[in-house]
N, C-alpha and C positions, 0 to 999 in steps of 0.2 A: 342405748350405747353410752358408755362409760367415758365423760370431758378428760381427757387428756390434763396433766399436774400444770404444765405451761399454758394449755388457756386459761385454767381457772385461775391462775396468777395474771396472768391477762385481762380477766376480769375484775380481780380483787384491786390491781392497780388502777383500774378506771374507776373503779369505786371510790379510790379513797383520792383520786386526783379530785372527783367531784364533788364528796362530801367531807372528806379526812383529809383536806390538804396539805397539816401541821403534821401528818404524820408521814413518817416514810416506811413500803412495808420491808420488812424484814428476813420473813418464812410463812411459807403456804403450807400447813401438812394435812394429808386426809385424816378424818376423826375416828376412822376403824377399817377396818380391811374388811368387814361383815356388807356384804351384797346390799343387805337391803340401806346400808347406812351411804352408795356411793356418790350422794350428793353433798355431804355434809364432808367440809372440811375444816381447819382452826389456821388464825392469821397473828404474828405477832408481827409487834411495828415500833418504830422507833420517833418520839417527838421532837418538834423543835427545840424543848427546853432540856432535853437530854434526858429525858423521862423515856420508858415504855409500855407498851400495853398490849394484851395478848383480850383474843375474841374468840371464842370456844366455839362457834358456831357460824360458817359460812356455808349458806345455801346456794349450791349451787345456781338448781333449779328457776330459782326465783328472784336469786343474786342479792340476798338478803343478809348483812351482819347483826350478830346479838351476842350476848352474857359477853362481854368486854370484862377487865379488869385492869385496871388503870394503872397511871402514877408509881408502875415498879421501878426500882432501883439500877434494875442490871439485866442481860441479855442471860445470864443463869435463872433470875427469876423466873423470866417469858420460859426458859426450859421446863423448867420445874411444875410448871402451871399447863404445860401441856404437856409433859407426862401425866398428872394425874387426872387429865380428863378424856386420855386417851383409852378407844373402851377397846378391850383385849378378848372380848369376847366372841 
């Protein structure tokens, strides 16, 4: 059965309470609408020095963050950056 968008941002915020405390998140969006991808979703988030940073890669599953991309400029960046690693397939 398919986590519901508000747990898994549920999850993402206890995540980064625990490990990403400088960060606050932002947006949770899923990484594809394709079945077999319904665990995986992308997190952007906003830091204390007024930096942001976007994470291609939130397992639900396993509750696991990866490929981050750091130190952007602007909340148009974090868009931009998950437009294109959103898979439309």
């Amino acid at each position: 059965m398919k986590t519901g968008l508000n747990e898994v941002r549920d999850h993402v915020e206890q995540y980064f309470k625990e490990y990403l405390p400088q960060y606050t998140v932002l947006e949770v969006r899923e990484k594809s609408y394709h079945p077999d991808d319904a665990c995986f979703y992308m997190v952007s988030a906003k830091k204390e020095d007024d930096t942001y940073a976007v994470w291609t890669s939130w397992n639900e599953q396993i509750q696991s963050l990866n490929y981050g991309h750091y130190d952007l400029v602007s909340v148009e960046d974090c868009e931009q950056i998950l437009a294109e690693f959103y898979f439309k397939g």
